[in-house]
ROVEX-720413 format. One line per 8 residues: number of its first residue (from 0); their letters; for each residue y, z, x of N, C-alpha, C. Coordinates in steps of 0.001 Angstrom, whole numbers, plus 500000, padded with zeros to 6 digits. Each point is the difference from the previous one (the first is absolute). Layout:
N
NUM = a = Y/Z/X/Y/Z/X/Y/Z/X ~ ...
END
This chain:
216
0 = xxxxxxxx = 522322/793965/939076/501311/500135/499353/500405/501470/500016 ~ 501032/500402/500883/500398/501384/499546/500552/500284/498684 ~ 499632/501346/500076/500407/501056/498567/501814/499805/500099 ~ 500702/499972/498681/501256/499536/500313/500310/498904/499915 ~ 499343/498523/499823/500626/499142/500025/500694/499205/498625 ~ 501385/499483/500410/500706/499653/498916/499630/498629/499444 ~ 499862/499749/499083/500088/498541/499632/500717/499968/498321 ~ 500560/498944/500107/500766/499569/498557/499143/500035/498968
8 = xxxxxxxx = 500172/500031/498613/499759/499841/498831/499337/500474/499609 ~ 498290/499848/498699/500063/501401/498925/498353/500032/499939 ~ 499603/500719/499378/498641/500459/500301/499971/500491/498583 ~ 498423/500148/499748/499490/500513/498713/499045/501319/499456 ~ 500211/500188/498812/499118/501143/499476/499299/498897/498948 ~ 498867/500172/499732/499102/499340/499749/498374/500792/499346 ~ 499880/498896/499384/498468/499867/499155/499627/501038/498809 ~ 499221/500628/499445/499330/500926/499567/500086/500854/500462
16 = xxxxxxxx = 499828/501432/499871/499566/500928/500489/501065/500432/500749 ~ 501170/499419/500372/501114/500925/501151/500092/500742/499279 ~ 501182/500326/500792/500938/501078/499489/501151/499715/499014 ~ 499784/500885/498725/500566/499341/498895/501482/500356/500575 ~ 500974/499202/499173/501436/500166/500110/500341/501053/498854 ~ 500821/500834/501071/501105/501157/498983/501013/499655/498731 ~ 500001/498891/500166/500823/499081/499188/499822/498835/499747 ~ 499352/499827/498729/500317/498687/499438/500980/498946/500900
24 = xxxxxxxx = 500038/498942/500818/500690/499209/499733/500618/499332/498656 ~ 501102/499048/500064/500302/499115/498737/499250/498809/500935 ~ 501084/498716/499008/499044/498825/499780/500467/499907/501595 ~ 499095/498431/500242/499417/499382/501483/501165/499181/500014 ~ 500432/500068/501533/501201/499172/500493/499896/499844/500622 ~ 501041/498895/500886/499901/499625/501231/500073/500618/501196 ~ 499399/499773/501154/500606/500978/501054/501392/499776/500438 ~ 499583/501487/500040/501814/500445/500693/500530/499101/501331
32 = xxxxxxxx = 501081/499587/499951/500611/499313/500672/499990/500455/501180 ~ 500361/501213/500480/500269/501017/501487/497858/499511/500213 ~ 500457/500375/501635/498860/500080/500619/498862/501275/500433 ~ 499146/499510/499251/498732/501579/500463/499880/500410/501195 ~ 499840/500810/500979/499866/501123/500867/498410/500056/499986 ~ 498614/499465/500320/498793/500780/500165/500063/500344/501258 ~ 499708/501320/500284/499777/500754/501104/497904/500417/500026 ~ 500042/498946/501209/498421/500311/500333/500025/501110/500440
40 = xxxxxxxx = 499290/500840/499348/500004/501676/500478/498441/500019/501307 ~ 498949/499186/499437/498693/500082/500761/499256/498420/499874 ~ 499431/500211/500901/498915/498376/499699/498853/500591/501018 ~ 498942/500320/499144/499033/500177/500690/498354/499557/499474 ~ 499473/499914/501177/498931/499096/499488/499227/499332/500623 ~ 498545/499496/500622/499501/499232/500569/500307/498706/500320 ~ 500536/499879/498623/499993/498329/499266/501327/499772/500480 ~ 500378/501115/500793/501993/499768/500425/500516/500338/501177
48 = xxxxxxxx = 499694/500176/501052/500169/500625/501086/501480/499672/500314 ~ 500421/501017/500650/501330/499887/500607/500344/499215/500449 ~ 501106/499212/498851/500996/498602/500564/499322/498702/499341 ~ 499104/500041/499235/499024/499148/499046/500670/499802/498584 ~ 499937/501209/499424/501102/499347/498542/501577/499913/500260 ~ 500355/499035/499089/501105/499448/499431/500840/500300/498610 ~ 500655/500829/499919/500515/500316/498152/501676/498896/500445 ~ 499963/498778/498755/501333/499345/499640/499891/500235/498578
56 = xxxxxxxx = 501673/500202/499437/500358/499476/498882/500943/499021/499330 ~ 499803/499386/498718/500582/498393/499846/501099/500271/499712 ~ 501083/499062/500117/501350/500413/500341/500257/500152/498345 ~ 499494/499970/498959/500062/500099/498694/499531/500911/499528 ~ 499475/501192/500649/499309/501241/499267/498975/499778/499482 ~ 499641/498918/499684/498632/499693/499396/498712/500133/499832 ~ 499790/500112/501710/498820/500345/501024/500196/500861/501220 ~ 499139/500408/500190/499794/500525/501721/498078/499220/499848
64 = xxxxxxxx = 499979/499730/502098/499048/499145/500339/499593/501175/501165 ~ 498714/500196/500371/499561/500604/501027/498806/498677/500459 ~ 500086/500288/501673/499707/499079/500818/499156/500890/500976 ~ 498363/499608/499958/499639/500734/501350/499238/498651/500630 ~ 499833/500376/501667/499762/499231/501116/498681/500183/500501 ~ 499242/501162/499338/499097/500136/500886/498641/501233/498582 ~ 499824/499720/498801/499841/499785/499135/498097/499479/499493 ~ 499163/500841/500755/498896/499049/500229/498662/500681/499817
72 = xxxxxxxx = 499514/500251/498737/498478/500517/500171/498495/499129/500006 ~ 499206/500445/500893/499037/499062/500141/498608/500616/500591 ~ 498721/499897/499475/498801/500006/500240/499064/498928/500364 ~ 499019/500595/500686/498965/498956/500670/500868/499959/501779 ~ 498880/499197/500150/499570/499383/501819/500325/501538/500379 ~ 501058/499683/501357/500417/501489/500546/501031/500701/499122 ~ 500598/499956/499357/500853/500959/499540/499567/501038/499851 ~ 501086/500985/500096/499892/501371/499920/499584/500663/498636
80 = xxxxxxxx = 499511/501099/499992/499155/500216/498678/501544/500528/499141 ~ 501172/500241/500565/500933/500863/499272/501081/498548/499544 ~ 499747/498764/500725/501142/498593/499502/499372/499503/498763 ~ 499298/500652/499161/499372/499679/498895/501587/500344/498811 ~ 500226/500720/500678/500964/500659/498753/501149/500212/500519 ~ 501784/499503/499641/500890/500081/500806/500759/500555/498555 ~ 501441/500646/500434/500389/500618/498957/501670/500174/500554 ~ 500968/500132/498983/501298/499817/500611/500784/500451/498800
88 = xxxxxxxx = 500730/501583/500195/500905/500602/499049/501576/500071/500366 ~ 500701/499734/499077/501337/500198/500429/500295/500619/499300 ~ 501354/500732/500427/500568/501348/499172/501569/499317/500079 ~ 500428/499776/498589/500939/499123/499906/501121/501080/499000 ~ 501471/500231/500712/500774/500931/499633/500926/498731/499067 ~ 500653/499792/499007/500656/499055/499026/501296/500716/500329 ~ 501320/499350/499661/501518/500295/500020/499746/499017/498770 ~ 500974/500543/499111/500145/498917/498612/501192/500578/499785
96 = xxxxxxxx = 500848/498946/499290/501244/500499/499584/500534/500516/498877 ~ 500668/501202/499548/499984/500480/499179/499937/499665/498912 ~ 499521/500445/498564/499515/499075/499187/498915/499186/499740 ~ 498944/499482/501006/499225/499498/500217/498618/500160/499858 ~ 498864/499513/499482/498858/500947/500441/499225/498579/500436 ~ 498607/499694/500140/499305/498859/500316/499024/500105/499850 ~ 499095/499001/500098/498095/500090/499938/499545/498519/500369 ~ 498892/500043/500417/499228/498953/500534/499219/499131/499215
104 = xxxxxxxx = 500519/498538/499507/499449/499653/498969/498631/499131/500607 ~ 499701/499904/501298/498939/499309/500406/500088/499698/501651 ~ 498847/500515/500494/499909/499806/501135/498991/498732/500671 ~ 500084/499152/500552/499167/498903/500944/499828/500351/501105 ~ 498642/500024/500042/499085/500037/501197/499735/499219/500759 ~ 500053/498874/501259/499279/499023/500269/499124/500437/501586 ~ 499705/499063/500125/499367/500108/501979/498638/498810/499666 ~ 499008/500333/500946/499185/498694/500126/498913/501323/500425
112 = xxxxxxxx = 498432/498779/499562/498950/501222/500163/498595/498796/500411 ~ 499447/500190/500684/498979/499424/500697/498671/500582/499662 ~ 499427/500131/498880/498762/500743/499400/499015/498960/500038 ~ 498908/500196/500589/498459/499547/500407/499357/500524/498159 ~ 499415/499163/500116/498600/500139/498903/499413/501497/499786 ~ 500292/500525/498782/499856/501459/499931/500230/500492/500538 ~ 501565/500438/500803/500972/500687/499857/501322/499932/499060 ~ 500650/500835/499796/500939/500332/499201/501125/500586/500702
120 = xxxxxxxx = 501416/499718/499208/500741/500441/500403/500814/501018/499274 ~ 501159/500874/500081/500381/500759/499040/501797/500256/500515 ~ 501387/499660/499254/500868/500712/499963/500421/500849/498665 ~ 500197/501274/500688/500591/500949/499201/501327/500677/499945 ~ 500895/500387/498987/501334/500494/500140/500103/500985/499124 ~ 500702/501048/500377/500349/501098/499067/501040/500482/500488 ~ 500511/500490/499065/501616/500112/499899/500211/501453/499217 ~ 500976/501109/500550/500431/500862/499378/501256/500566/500311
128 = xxxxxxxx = 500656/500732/499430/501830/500987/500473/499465/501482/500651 ~ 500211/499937/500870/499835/501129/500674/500374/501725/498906 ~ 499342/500705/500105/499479/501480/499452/498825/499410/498702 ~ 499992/498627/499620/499293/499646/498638/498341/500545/500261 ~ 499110/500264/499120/498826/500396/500042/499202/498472/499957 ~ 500653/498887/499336/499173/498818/499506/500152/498862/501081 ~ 498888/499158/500156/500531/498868/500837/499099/498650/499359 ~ 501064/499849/499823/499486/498133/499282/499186/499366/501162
136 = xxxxxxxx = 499042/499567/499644/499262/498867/500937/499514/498692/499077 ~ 500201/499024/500942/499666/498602/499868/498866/499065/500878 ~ 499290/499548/499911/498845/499419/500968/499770/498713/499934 ~ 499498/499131/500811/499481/498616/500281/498675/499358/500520 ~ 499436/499628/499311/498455/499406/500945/499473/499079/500251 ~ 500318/499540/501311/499639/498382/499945/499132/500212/500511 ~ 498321/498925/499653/498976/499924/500548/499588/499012/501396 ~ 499613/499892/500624/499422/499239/500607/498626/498904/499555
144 = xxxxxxxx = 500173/498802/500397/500626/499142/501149/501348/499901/499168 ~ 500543/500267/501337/501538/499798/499567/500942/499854/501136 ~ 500948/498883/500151/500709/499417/501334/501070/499321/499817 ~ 501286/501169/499636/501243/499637/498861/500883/501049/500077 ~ 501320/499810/500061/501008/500275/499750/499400/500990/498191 ~ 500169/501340/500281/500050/500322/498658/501285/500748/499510 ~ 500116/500362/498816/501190/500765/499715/499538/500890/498255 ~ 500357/501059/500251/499969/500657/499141/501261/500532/499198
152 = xxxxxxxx = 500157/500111/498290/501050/501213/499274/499956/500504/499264 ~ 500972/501239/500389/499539/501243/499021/501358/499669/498859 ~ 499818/500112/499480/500932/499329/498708/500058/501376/498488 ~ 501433/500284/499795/500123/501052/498753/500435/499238/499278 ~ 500349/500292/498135/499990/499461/499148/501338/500676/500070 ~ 501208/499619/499930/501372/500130/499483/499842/501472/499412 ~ 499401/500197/498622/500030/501036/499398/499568/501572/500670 ~ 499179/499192/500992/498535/501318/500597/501262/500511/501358
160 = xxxxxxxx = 500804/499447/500302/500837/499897/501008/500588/501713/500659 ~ 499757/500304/500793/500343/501668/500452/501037/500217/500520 ~ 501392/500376/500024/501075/499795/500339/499981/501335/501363 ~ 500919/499955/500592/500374/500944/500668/500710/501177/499693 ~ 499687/501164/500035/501354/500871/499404/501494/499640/500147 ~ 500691/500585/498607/501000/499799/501002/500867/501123/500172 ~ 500990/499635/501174/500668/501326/500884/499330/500808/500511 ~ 498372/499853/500235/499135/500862/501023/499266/498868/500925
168 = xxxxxxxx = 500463/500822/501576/498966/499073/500859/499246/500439/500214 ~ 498853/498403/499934/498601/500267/499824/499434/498994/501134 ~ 499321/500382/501237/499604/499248/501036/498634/499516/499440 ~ 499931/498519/499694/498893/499047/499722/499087/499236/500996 ~ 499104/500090/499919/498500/500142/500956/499554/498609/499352 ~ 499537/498986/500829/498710/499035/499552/499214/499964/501307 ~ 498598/499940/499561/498790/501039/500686/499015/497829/500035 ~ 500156/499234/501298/499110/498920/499429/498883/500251/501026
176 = xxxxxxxx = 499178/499165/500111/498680/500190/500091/498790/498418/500054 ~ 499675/499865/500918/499259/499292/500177/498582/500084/500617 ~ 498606/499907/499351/498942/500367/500049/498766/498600/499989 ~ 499756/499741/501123/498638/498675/499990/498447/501110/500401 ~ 499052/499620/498900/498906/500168/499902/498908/498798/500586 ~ 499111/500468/500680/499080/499079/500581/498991/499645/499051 ~ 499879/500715/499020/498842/499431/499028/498762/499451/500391 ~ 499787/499279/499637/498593/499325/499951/500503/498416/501051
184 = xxxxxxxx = 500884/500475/500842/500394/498683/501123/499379/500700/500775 ~ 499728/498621/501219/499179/500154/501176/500965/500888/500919 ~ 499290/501012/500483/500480/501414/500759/500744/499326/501421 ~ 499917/498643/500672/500606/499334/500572/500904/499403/500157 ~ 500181/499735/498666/501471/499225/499462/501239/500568/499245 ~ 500950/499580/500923/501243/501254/499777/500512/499255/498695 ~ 500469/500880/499198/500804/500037/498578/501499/500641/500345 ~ 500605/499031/499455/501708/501122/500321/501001/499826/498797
192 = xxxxxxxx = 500803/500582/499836/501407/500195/499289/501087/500110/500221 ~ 500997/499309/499902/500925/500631/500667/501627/500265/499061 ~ 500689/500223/500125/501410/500696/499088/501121/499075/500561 ~ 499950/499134/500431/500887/498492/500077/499139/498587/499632 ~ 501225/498850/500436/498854/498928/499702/500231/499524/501364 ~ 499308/498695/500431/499845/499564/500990/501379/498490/500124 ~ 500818/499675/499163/500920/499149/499830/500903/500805/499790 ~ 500492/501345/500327/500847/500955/500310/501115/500484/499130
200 = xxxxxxxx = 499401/500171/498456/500792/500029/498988/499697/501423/499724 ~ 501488/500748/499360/499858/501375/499679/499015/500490/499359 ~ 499221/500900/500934/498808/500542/498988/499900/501175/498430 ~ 501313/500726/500155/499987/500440/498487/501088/500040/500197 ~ 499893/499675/498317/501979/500278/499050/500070/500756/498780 ~ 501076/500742/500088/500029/500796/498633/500958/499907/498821 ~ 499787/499292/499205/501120/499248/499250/500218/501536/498994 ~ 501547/500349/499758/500976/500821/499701/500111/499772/498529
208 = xxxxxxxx = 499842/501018/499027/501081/500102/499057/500952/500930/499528 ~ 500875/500156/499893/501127/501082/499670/500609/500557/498889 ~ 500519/500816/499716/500717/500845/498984/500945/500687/500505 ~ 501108/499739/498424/501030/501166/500431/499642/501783/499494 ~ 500253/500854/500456/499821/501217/499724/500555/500528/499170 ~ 499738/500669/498594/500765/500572/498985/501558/500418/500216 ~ 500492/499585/499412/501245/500785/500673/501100/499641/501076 ~ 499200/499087/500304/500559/498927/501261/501458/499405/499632
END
């Protein structure tokens, strides 16, 4: 995916630990009617190679969905000692409309994972606003035997909720991560993970919540 690319609708600041907002929002409202602007600034990553992810957003502001094609860490038989661990960051620039601020009230994870008998699997996500010192992380561990469609979420409590500044842009980063361990499985038998599912349904979504900005 080149640096630059446009796609419709809205994106989030999110979890613990961001970057606090300069301003209080007021109370939680609906999204804004006009349409979001995310500008993919970068996508880089093992777990993403050029022309592999997908960023859509729902024609309701609600969500944005990222889609990758090729999404796949795995140990044992021949694999390579470095497909153990795949990893995929985007650098996500927001347009919001004046007045506006937003945050991420929960993200879904899904894909499918093929884990042999003592191996394990692992997705991870962390999320921060670009210049912030803090970065929220979230993790997942499914064990082996395991031969399933899994899905993971990172889920905030309304209250705990991190808004975006507002009237300063702030380019927002989610950092995911996928890691299979061979454990105590036979050194022959491949274990894998992967960041889609195999019945070809969007592998993560980031469900939206919004505010108007003091003053608005």
């Amino acid at each position: 995916m080149n640096a630059g690319l446009l796609v419709s609708g809205a994106v989030a600041a999110l979890f613990a630990s961001a970057l606090p907002a300069q301003h209080s929002p007021s109370g939680i409202t609906d999204p804004p009617p006009d349409k979001i602007v995310i500008d993919v600034a970068t996508v880089n990553g093992s777990g993403c190679p050029l022309g592999t992810a997908a960023v859509a957003v729902s024609e309701d502001n609600t969500a944005f969905t990222v889609t990758y094609s090729d999404y796949l860490a795995q140990v044992g038989g021949d694999s390579s000692p470095t497909a153990s661990r795949k990893n995929c960051q985007l650098n996500l620039v927001v347009h919001v409309p004046h007045g506006f601020t937003y945050a991420v009230a929960s993200a879904d994870y899904r894909g499918y994972a093929s884990l042999q008998a003592g191996a394990s699997g692992t997705e991870k996500a962390s999320y921060y606003f670009q210049g912030s010192p803090s970065t929220a992380s979230r993790s997942h561990t499914f064990q082996g035997p395991y031969e399933d469609n899994w899905q993971a979420t990172d889920e905030t409590d309304w209250a705990q909720l991190v808004w975006a500044p507002c009237g300063v842009q702030r380019n927002f980063n989610i950092n995911t991560e996928l890691r299979v361990s061979a454990g105590a499985s036979a050194p022959a038998a491949t274990s894998y993970m992967t960041m889609d599912s195999t019945d070809g349904d969007i592998s993560t979504i980031y469900h939206l919540a919004w505010k108007e900005c003091p003053g608005s």
